[in-house]
C-alpha positions as CSV (number, residue, x, y, z in Angstrom):
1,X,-10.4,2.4,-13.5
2,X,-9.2,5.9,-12.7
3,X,-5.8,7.0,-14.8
4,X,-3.6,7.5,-11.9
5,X,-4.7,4.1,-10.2
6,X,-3.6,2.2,-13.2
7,X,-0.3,4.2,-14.5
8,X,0.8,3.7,-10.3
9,X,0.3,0.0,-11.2
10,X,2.0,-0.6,-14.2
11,X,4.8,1.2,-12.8
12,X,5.3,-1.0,-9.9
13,X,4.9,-3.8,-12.1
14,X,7.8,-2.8,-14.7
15,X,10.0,-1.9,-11.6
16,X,10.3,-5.6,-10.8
17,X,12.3,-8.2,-12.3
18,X,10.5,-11.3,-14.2
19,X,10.1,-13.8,-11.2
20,X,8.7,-11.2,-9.2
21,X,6.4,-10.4,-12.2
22,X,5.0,-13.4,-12.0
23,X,4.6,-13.7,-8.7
24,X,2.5,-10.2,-8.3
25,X,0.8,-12.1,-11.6
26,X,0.0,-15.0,-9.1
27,X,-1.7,-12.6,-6.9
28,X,-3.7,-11.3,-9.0
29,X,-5.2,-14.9,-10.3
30,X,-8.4,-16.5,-8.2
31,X,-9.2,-19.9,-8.9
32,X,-12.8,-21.2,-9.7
33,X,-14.6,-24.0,-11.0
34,X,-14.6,-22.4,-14.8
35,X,-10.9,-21.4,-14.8
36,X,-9.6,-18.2,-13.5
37,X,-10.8,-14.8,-12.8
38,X,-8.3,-11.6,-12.7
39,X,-8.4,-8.4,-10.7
40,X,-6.1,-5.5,-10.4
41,X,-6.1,-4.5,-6.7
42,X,-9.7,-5.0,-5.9
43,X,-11.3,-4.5,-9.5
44,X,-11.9,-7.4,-11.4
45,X,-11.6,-7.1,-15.2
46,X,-11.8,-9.8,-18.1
47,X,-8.2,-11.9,-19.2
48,X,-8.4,-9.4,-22.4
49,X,-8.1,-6.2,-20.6
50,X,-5.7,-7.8,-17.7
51,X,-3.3,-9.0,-20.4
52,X,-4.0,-5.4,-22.0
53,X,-3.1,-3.9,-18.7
54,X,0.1,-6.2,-17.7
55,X,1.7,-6.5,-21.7
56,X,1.1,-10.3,-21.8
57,X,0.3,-12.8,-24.5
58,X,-2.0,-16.0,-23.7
59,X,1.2,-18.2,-23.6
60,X,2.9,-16.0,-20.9
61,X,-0.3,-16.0,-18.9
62,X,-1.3,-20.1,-19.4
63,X,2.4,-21.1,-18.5
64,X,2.0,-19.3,-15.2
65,X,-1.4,-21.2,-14.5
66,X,0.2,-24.5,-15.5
67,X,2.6,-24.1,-13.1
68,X,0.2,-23.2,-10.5
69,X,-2.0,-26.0,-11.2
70,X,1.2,-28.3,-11.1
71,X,2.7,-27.1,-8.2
72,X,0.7,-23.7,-5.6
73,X,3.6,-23.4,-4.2
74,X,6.1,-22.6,-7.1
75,X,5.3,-18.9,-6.9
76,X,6.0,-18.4,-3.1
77,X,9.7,-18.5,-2.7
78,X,10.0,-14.8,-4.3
79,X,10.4,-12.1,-2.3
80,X,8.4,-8.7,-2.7
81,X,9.9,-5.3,-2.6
């Protein structure tokens, strides 16, 4: 991943407030059979090295795929900038 792709990134993502967080978060999560996989505009990377990249903790992360499982629509009322 090149330096300036991943500091333009992270600086989108700590210009947004918590719900859109998690809603660019959403994004950024494809279902499979197994679970989840994560990618950061079109790289894919493991769950270590996304919560690495986003400053997130496993219970951050699984509370945002509970809810998705629960409900796929709780994440789409937020708007984007």
């Amino acid at each position: 991943m090149d330096f300036k792709f991943a500091f333009e990134k992270r600086k989108r993502d700590l210009a947004m407030n918590k719900s859109m967080q998690n809603s660019y978060l959403v994004e950024c999560l494809q279902s499979t059979l197994l679970g989840y996989d994560y990618h950061i505009g079109y790289l894919f990377i493991c769950s270590k090295a996304f919560k690495m990249f986003h400053s997130m903790g496993n219970f951050r992360l699984s509370r945002i795929q509970e809810n998705l499982e629960k409900d796929p629509t709780f994440y789409l009322e937020v708007c984007h900038q």
